[in-house]
VEXTI-316242 format. One line per 4 residues: their letters; for each residue x, y, z of C-alpha. Coordinates in steps of 0.001 Angstrom, whole numbers. Example, Ala and Ser with C-alpha at 12.3 -4.5 7.8 and 13.67 -1.06 7.14 Angstrom:
2
AS) 12300 -4500 7800 | 13670 -1060 7140
This chain:
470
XXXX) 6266 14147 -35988 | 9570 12055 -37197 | 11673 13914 -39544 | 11391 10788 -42278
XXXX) 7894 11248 -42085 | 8657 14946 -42844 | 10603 14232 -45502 | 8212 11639 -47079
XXXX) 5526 14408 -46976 | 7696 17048 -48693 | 9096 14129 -51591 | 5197 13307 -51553
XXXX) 3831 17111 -51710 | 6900 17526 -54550 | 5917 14978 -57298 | 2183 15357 -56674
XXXX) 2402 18453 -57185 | -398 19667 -53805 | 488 22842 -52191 | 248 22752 -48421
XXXX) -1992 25682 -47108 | 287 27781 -44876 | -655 27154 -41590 | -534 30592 -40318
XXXX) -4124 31601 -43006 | -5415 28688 -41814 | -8974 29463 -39643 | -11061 27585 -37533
XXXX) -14108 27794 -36443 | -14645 29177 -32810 | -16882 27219 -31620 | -17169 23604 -32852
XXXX) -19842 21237 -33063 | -20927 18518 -31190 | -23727 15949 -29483 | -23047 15383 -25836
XXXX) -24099 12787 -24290 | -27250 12216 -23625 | -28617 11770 -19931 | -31635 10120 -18951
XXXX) -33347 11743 -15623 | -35838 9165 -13910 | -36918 9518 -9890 | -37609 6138 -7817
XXXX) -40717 5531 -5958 | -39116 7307 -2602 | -37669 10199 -4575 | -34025 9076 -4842
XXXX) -32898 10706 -8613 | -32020 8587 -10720 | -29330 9619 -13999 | -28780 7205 -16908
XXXX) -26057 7494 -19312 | -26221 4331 -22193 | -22301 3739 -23169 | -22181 23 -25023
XXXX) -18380 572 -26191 | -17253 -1902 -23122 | -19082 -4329 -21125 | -18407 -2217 -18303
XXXX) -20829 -872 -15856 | -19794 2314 -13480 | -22742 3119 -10510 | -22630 6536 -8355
XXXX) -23853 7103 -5360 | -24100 10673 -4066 | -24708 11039 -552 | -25143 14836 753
XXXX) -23757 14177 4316 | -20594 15612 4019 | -18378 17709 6575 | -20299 20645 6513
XXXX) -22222 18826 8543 | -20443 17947 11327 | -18676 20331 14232 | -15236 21144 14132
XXXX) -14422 19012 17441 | -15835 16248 15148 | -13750 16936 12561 | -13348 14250 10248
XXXX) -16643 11633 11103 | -18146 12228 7814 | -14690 11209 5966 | -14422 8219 8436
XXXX) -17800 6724 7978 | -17350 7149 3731 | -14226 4861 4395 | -15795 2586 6515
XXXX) -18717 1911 4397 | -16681 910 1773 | -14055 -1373 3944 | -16853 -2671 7030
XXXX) -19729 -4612 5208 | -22301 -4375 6167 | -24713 -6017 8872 | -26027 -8820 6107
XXXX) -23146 -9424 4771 | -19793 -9236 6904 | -16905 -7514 5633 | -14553 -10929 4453
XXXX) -17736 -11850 2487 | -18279 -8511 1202 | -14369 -8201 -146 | -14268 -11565 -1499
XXXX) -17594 -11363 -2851 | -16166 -8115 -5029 | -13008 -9866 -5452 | -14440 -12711 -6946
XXXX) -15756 -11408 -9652 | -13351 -8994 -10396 | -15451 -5503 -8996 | -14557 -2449 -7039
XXXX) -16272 -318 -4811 | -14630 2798 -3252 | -15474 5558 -1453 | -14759 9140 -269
XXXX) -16405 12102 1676 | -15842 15766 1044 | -16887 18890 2310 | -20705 18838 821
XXXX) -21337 14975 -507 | -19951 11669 516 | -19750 9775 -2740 | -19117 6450 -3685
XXXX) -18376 4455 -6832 | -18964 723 -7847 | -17379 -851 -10822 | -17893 -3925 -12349
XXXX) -18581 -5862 -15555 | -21983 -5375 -16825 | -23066 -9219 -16262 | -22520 -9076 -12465
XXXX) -24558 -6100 -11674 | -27292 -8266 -10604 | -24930 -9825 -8496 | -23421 -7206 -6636
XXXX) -25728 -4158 -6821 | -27948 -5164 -3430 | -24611 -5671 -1707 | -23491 -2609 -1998
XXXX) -26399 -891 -1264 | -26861 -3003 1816 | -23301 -1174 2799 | -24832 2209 2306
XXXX) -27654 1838 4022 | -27005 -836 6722 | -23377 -368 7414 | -21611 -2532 10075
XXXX) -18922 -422 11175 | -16423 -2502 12304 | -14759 -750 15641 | -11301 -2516 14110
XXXX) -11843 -209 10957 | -12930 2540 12425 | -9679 2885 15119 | -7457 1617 11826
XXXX) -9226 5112 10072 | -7807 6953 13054 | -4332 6043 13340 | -4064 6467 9682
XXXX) -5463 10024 10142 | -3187 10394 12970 | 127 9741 11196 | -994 11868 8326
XXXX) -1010 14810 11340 | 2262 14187 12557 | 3647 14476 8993 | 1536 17642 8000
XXXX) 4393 20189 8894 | 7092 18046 6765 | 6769 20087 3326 | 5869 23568 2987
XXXX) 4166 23674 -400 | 1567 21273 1508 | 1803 24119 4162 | 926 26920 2112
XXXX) -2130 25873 937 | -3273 24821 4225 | -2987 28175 6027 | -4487 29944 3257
XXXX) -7327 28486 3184 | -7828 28472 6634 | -7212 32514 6569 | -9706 32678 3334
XXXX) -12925 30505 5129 | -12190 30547 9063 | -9839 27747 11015 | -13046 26646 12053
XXXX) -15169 26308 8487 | -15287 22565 7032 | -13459 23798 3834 | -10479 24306 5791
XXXX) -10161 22935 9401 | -7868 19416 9715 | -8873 16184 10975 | -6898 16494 14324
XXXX) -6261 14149 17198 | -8428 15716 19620 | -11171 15471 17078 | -10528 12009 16277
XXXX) -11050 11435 19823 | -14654 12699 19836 | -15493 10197 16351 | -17159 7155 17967
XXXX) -19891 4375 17282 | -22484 5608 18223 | -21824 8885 16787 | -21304 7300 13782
XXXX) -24123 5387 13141 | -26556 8911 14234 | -24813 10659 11767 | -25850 7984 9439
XXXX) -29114 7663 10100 | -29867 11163 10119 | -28543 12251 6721 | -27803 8814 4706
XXXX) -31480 8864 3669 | -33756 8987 383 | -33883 12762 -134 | -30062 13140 529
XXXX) -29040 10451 -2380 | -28536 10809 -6251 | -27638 7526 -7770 | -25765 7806 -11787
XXXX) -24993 4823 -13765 | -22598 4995 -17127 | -21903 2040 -19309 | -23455 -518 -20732
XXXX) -26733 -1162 -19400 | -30227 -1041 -20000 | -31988 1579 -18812 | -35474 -309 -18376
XXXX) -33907 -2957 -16477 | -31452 -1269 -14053 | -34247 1232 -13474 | -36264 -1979 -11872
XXXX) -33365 -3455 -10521 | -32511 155 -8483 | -36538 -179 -7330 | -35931 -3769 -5969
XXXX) -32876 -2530 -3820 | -33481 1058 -2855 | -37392 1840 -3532 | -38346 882 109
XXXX) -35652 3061 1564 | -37578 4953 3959 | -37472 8468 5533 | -35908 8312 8794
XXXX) -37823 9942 12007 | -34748 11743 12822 | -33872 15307 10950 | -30955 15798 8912
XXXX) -27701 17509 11058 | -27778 21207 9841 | -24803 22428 7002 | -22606 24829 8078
XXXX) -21602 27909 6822 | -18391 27534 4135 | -17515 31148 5517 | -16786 31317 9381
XXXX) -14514 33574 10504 | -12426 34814 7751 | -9104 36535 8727 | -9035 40596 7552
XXXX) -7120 41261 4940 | -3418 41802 4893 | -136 40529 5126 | 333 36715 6331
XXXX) 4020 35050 6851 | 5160 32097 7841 | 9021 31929 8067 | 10764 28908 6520
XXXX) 13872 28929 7821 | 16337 27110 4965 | 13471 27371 2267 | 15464 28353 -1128
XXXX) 11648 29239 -2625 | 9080 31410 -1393 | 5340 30272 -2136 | 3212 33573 -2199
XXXX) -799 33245 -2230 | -3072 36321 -2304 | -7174 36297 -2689 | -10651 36484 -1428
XXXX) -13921 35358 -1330 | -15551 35475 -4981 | -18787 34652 -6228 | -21239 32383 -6461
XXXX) -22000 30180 -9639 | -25826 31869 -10270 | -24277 35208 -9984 | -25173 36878 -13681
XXXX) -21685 38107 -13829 | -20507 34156 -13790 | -19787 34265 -17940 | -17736 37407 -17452
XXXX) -15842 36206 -14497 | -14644 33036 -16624 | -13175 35578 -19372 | -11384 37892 -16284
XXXX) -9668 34085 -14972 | -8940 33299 -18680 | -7228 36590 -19024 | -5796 37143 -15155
XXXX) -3748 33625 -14841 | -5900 30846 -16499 | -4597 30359 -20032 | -1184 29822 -21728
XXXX) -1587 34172 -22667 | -2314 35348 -19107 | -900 38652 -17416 | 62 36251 -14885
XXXX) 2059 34056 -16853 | 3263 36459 -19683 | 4317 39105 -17039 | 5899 37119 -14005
XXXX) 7053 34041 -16088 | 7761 34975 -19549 | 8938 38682 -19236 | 10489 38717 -15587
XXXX) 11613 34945 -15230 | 10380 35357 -11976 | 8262 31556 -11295 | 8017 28439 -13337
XXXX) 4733 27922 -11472 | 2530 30737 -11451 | -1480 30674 -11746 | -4661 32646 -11139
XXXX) -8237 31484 -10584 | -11905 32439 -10104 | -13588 29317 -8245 | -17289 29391 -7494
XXXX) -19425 27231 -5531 | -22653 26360 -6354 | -24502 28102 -3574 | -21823 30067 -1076
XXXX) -18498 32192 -2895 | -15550 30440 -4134 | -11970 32466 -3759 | -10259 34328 -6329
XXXX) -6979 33507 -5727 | -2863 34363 -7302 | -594 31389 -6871 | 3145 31745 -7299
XXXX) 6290 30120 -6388 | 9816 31777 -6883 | 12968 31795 -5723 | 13521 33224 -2467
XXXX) 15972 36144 -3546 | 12813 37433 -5715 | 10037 36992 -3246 | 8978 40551 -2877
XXXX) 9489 41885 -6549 | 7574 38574 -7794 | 4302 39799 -5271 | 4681 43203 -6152
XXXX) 4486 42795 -9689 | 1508 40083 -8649 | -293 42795 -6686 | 551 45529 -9794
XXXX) -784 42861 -12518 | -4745 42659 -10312 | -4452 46742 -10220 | -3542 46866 -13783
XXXX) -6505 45439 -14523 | -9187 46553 -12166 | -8359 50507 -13715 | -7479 49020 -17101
XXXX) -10132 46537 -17747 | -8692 43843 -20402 | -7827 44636 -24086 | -9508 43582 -27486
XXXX) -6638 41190 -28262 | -6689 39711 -24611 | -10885 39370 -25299 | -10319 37777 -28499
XXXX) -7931 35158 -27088 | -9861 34605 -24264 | -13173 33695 -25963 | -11410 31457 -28411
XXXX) -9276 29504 -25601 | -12908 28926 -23943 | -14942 28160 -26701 | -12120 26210 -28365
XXXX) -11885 23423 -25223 | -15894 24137 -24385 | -16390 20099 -26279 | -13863 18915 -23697
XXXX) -15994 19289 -21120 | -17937 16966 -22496 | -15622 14078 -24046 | -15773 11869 -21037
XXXX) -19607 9991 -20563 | -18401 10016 -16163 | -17644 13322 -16462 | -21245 14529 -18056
XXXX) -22901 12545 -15674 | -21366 13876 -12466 | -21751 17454 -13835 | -25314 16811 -14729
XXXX) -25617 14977 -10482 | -23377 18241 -9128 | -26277 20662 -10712 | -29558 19093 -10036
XXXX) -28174 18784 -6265 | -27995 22291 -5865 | -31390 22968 -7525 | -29498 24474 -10763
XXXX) -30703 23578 -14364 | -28937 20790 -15206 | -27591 22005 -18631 | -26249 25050 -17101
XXXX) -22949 24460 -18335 | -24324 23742 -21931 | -25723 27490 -22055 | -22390 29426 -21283
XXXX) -20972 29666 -24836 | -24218 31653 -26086 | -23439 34277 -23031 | -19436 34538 -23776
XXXX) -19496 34488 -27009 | -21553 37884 -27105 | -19633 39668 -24533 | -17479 42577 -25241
XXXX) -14254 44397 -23525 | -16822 46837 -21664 | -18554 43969 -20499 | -15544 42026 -18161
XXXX) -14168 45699 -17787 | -17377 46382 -16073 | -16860 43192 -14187 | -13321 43442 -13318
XXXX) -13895 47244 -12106 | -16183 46019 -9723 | -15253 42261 -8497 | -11018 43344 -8032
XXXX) -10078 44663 -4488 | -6650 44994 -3807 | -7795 46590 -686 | -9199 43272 619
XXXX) -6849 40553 -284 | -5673 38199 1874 | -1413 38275 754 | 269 34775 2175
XXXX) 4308 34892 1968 | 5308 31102 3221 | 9603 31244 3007 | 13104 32249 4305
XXXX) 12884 35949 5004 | 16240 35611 5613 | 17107 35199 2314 | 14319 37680 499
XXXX) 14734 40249 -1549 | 13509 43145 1140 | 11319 42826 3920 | 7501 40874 3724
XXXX) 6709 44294 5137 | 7178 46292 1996 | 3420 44950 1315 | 2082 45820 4506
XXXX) 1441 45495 7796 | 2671 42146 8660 | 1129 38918 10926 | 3459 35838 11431
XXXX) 1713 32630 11536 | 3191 29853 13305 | 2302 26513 11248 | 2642 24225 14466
XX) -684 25527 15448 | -2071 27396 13150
């Protein structure tokens, strides 16, 4: 706000003669209302879901294409095929239309189709005006299901994944992250392993196209459209191009397990020689989404390092001065444990008091449970951006895709206020008694111990990690 404007409202307030309500009596509401958008659930004639969401503001049309063939799927001396055949999808054609005809056919009229695999679902995105989706909706299908996978793309894929290995040791806050996960899941589990060169080795052809055929099928594939469309008529057109999809012979590759071989818990370093800032990560595995506690857990990572109030931030930032970044979180998958996991990065001279006091902060409140102010902040920081959630018609419609996929009611997310809102300091004290181990966290310490504050081994018994192999 410009201080003319503030002085035009004060001249203004002045001759009116209207008295401004002091903000600080001011109340809100805590939880406000709203309409999300609404989403339209229909199933094709070979049981591919379907999920409209009607958005005339723009004459814009965004189609989704979930595919669940992602890593999990594949071996770790595979490492990386699922990614690879996501990318060439998107850049090979496919074997009706080759790929020059395929680019300039989106180029012409001004559309763009990209794509990406993760560790569940390969996904993949088209966008283009409204008018052409007649136009350019069977060609990119015919790229998902009949891809040509060029052999130029596909070594182009590798030596791009290649030089992103070489460089993977050149800054230690990518580091971190890497090794702790890979402690946390297994070096082995598809949530953590890297795409490496003698996996790249192993991605071929013909490997390829049978991990296509085996898992880019009808009962694998949620389609979404947003914009501005009409439901009747993109419901016929999606008939006409994918309807007569049939189920392959073949079976499906297997998932894996997210969890693999975990390392125990303890003490973790990996020396940095010249570092001037230590990155410390501590955690564990820590529930799943349908676990009844899931409403109380999103209070604890409200009150633990979520929100601007946190223990984590008020104690290690605001009181101490310790980290500028500093964070805690309570991730959950849908059907396997997220991690609860402390994130902090300080200086290197105040490595060990910054973990202690991170370490002190979790004890504090496993025997301490969280106070009546802390409970009242927390609810009102949830409920408060709850509508958020919601503001973007893409992001309702993936959240809607992400729940039916994992055989969760789809408005799961619309019923958490009425289960916070209810809970009391007992309740997430309860929680937090029980979900907190100190005893089993995994403690990472990535920096020059040279230049630390005390020894890493002040926290206990300590393992070195060496990041050129590990």
């Amino acid at each position: 706000m410009s201080r003319k404007f503030l002085i035009f409202l004060c001249i203004a307030t002045t001759l009116t003669g209207i008295k401004l309500k002091d903000p600080r009596t001011m109340e809100f509401p805590a939880r406000l209302d709203f309409t999300p958008h609404q989403v339209d659930r229909f199933t094709l004639s070979n049981g591919i879901q379907v999920f409209f969401v009607e958005d005339h503001q723009l004459p814009v049309t965004d189609i989704y294409f979930s595919v669940t063939a992602g890593e999990n799927r594949i071996s770790a001396d595979h490492a990386g095929l699922a990614k690879i055949l996501a990318n060439l999808v998107v850049k090979g054609g496919s074997n009706q239309v080759l790929k020059d005809v395929f680019e300039d056919s989106l180029d012409r009229f001004g559309a763009s189709f990209s794509g990406s695999a993760g560790n569940e679902q390969a996904t993949f995105k088209l966008h283009l005006l409204s008018e052409h989706v007649p136009a350019l909706l069977s060609l990119v299908v015919g790229a998902i299901r009949d891809p040509a996978l060029p052999q130029n793309q596909l070594e182009l894929n590798k030596r791009q994944y290649l030089t992103s290995y070489q460089g993977r040791n050149d800054d230690p806050r990518s580091v971190a992250p890497r090794v702790f996960y890979k402690l946390i899941y297994g070096k082995e589990s598809s949530q953590a392993r890297e795409v490496t060169p003698a996996s790249l080795e192993n991605v071929t052809l013909e490997q390829l196209r049978e991990f296509h055929l085996a898992n880019y099928r009808p009962g694998h594939i949620m389609i979404g459209v947003e914009g501005d469309f009409d439901s009747k008529a993109m419901l016929d057109l999606l008939e006409r191009c994918m309807g007569d999809w049939q189920i392959p012979q073949v079976e499906p590759w297997p998932e894996s397990a997210n969890y693999t071989d975990p390392a125990p818990p303890g003490v973790y370093l990996v020396h940095w020689p010249g570092s001037v800032q230590s990155n410390i990560r501590m955690g564990y595995a820590s529930l799943v989404r349908s676990d009844p506690c899931y409403p109380e857990s999103r209070i604890l990572a409200e009150v633990y390092g979520g929100a601007w109030f946190s223990r984590l931030r008020h104690r290690v930032r605001d009181e101490r001065g310790l980290a500028y970044v500093v964070s805690g979180h309570i991730n959950t998958n849908f059907e396997e444990p997220g991690v609860f996991r402390g994130v902090c990065l300080t200086k290197s001279e105040t490595t060990i008091q910054a973990a202690k006091l991170m370490l002190e902060i979790i004890s504090d409140l496993k025997t301490e449970g969280i106070t009546q102010r802390e409970l009242g902040l927390a609810k009102q920081s949830w409920l408060a951006s709850f509508p958020s959630h919601y503001e973007d018609p893409e992001e309702v419609l993936r959240d809607r895709m992400d729940y039916a996929a994992h055989g969760y009611p789809i408005d799961f997310w619309d019923r958490l206020p009425d289960k916070i809102e209810p809970l009391t300091c007992e309740d997430v004290g309860k929680f937090t008694a029980e979900f907190l181990k100190p005893e089993d966290l995994i403690i990472l310490i990535l920096g020059d111990t040279t230049a630390m504050d005390g020894s890493v081994s002040e926290l206990g018994k300590v393992q070195i990690i060496d990041s050129e192999t590990y």
